[in-house]
C-alpha positions as CSV (number, residue, x, y, z in Angstrom):
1,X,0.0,0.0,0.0
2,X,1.2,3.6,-1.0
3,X,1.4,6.4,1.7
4,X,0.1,9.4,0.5
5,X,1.6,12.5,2.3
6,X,-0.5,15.9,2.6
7,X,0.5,19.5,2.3
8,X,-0.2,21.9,5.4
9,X,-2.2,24.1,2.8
10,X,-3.8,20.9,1.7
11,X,-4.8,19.9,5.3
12,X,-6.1,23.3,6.0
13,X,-8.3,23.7,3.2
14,X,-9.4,20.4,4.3
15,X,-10.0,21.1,7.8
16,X,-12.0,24.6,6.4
17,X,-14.2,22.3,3.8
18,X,-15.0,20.0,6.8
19,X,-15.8,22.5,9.0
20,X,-18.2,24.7,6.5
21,X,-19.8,20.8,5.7
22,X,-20.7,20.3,9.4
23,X,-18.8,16.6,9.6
24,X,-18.5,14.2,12.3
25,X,-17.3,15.0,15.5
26,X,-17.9,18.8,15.3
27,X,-19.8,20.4,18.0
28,X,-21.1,23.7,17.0
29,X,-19.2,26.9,19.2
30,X,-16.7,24.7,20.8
31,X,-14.5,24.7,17.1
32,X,-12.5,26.6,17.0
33,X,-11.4,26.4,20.8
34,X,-11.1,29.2,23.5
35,X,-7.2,29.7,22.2
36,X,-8.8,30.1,18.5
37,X,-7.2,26.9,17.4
38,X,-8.4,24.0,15.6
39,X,-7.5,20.4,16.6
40,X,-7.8,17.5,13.5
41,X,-7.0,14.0,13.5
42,X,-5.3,12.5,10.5
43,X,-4.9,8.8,9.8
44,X,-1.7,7.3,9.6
45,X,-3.3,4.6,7.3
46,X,-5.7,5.7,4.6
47,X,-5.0,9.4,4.9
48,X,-8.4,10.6,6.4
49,X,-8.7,13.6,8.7
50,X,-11.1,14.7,11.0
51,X,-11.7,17.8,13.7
52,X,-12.1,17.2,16.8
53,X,-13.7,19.2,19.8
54,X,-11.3,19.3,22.8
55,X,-13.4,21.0,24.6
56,X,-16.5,18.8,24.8
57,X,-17.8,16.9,27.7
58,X,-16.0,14.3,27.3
59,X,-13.5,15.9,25.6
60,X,-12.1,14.5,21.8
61,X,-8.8,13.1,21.0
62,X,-6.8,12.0,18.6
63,X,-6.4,7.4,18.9
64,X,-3.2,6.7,19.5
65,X,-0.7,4.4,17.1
66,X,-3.5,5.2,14.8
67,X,-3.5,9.2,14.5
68,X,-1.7,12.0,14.1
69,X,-3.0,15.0,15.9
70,X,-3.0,18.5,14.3
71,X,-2.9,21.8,15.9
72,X,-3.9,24.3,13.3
73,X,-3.9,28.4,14.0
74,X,-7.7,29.8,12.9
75,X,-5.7,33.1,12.4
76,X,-3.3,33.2,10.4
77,X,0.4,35.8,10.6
78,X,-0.4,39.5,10.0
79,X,0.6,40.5,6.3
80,X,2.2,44.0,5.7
81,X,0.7,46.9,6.3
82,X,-1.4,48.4,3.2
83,X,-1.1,51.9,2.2
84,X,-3.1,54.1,3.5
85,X,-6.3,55.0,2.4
86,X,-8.1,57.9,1.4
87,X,-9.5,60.5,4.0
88,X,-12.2,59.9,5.4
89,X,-15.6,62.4,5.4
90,X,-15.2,64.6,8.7
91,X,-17.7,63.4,11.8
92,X,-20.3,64.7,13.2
93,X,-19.7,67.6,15.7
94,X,-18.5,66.2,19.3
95,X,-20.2,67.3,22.1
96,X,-19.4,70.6,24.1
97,X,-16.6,70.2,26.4
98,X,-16.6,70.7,30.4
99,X,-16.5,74.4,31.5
100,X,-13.5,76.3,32.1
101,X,-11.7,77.6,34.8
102,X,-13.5,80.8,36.2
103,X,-11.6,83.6,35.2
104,X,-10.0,86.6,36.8
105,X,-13.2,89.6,38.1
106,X,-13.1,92.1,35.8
107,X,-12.5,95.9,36.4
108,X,-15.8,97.7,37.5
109,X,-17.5,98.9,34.6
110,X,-18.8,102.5,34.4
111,X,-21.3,103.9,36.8
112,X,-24.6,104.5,34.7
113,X,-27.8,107.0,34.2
114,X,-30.1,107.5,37.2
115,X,-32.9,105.3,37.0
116,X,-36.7,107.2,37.3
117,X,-38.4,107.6,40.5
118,X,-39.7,104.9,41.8
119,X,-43.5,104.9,43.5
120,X,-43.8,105.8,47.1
121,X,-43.8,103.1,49.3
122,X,-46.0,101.9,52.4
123,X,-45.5,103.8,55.8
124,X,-42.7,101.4,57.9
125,X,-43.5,100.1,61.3
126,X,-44.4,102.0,64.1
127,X,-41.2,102.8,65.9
128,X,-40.4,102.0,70.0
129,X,-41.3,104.9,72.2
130,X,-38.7,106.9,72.6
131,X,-37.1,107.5,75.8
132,X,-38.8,109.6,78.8
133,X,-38.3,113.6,79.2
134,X,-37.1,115.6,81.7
135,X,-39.6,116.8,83.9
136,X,-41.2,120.3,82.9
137,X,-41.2,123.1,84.8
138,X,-44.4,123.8,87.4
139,X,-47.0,125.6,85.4
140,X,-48.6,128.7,86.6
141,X,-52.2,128.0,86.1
142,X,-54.6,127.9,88.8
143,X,-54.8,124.7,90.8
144,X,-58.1,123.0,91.7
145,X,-57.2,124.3,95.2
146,X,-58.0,127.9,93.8
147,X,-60.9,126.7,92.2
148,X,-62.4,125.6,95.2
149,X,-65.3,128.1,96.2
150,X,-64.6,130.2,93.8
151,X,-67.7,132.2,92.3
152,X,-69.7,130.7,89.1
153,X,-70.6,131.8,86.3
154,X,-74.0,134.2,87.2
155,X,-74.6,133.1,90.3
156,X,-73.4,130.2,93.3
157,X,-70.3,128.4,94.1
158,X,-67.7,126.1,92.6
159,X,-67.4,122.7,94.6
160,X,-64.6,120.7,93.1
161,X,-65.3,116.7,93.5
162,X,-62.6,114.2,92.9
163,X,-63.5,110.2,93.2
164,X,-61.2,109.0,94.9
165,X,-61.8,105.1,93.1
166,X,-61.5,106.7,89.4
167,X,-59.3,110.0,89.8
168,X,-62.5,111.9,88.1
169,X,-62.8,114.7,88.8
170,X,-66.6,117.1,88.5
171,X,-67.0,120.8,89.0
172,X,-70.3,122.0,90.3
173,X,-71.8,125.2,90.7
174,X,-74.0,124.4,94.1
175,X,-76.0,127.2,93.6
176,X,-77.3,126.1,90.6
177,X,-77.5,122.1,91.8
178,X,-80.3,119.1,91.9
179,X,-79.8,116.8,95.1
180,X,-79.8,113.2,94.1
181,X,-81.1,110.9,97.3
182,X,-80.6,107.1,97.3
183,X,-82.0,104.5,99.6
184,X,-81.1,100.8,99.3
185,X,-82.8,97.8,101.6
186,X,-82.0,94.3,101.7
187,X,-84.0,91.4,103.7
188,X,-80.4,89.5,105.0
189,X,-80.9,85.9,104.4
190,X,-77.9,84.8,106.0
191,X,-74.4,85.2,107.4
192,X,-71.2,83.5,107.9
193,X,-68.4,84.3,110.3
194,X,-64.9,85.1,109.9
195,X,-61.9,83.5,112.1
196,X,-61.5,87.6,113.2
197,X,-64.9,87.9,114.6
198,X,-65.9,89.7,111.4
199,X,-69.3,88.8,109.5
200,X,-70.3,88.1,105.7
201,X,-74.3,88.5,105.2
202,X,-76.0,88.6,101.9
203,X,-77.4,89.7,99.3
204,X,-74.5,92.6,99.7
205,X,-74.7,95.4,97.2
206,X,-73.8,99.0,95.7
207,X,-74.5,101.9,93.6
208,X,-72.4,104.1,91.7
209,X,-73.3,107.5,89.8
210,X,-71.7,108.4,86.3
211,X,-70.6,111.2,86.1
212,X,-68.9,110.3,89.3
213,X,-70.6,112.1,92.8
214,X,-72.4,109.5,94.6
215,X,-71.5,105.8,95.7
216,X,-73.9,104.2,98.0
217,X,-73.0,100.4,99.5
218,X,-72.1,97.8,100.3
219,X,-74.0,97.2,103.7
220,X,-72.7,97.1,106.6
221,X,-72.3,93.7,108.2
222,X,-70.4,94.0,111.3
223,X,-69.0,91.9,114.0
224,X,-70.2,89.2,116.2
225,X,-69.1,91.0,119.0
226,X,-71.3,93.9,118.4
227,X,-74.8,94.2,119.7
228,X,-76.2,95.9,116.2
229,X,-77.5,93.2,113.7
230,X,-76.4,93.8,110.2
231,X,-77.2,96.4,108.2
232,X,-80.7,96.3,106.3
233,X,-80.9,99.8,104.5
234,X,-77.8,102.3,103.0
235,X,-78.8,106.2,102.3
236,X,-76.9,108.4,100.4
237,X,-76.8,111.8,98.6
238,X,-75.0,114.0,96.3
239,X,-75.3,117.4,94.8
240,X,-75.0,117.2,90.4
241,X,-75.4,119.9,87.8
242,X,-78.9,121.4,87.7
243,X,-80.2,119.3,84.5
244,X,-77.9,117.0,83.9
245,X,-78.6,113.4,83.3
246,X,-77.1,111.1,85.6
247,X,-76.5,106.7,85.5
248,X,-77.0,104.7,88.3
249,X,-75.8,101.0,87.9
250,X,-76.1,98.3,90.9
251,X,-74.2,95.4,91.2
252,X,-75.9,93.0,91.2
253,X,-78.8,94.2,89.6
254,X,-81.5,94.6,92.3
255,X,-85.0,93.0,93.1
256,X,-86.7,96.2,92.5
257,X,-86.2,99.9,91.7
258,X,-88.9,102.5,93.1
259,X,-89.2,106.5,93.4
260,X,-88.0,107.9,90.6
261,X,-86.4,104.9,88.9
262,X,-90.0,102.6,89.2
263,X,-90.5,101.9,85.8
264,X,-86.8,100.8,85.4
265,X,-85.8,97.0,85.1
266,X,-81.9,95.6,85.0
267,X,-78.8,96.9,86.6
268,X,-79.3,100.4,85.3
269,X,-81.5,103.4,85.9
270,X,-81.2,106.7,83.9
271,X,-82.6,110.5,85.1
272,X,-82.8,114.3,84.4
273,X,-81.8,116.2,87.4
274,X,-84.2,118.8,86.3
275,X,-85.1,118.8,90.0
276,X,-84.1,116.7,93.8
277,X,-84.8,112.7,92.7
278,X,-84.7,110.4,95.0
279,X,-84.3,106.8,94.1
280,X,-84.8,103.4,95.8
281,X,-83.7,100.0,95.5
282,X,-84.6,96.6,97.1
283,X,-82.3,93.3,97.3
């Protein structure tokens, strides 16, 4: 029997045709290998070759005494370089690049034009008082001393009335005055007693003028360790202004008001002192 002997060109074209056909033993992404080689077996008698997979479970090999493995390169050597081509059409623009450094502040331009007049704005904030004066000098005036008795206008005498509660303070010509009269009563429906001695009976009660001039009340409730029983009635009187009208307000309001005020109901009665009134109230 001849031997016939193959060509490494002869064997790879071989090993290409067998590997475009599919053949035997070939197992599809495993050929060529990770390295990018290509294994083949080549009979020693008869001259037939083969690829193999190496890297299939099980792996392939080459039988001994009967084949001789080859190791073939799926890339071949680099050839020379080529000339170089023509140039190419330019891209497309690239994108902008990164900002750069700030640079140095420029000189201070020139100052310009007055702007118009703007509108004129809301009033600001009320601002903190300001610090206390000195004290003024005494005035020269008269005093309400002076005034005190002095003569009225046309005909009388000036009576100067300051409430002590209020600081008001009413000037009245008392000969030209109306007397206002107030009686109040109570019916005491009972009284406790302090640690002192002192006693606390009700209802307990008052009346006060406005203008200011007359404050009638509270009752008086006394002690224990008197021999008078509380007070049951309060009378008092005060001169006002010929004519004018004059408030009376109780607190609380009382059962009743008579006289002058009977047609009253509440905590307040109203009246012209076109004349002496006299007024009463119950509690």
């Amino acid at each position: 029997m001849r031997r016939r002997w193959l060509s490494v060109r002869t064997l790879l074209v071989a090993t290409a045709a067998a590997l475009a056909a599919g053949g035997v033993g070939i197992a599809t992404g495993a050929i060529p290998d990770n390295a990018g080689k290509v294994t083949a077996c080549y009979t020693k008698i008869g001259g037939v070759l083969r690829v193999v997979d190496t890297e299939k479970t099980p792996p392939q090999h080459c039988v001994a005494n009967l084949e001789t493995q080859l190791v073939l390169n799926q890339k071949g050597l680099a050839g020379p370089k080529g000339d170089p081509g023509p140039q190419g059409a330019g891209g497309a623009p690239g994108l902008p690049g990164a900002d750069g450094a700030k640079g140095d502040k420029g000189d201070p331009g020139a100052a310009g034009t007055d702007g118009a007049n703007g509108e004129k704005g809301d009033p600001g904030a009320k601002g903190d008082p300001g610090p206390k004066g000195d004290k003024g000098d005494p005035g020269t005036g008269t005093s309400l001393d002076d005034l005190q008795g002095s003569p009225c206008h046309g005909s009388g005498t000036t009576d100067v009335h300051i409430e002590v509660l209020t600081g008001d303070v009413t000037l009245r010509c008392l000969g030209l005055t109306s007397t206002l009269t107030v009686t109040m009563s109570r019916a005491v429906v009972g009284c406790s007693q302090q640690l002192n001695g002192d006693r606390t009976c009700s209802p307990q009660a008052s009346i006060v003028s406005s203008p200011g001039g007359l404050t009638c009340g509270p009752f008086a409730d006394g002690s224990v360790l008197s021999l008078f029983p509380p007070a049951a009635t309060v009378q008092c009187s005060g001169p006002f202004v010929k004519g004018q009208t004059v408030t009376l307000k109780s607190t609380p309001p009382p059962n009743a008001w008579l006289d002058d005020c009977a047609s009253t109901v509440g905590d307040t009665c109203t009246l012209s002192l076109t004349a002496d009134r006299a007024v009463k109230a119950t509690y």
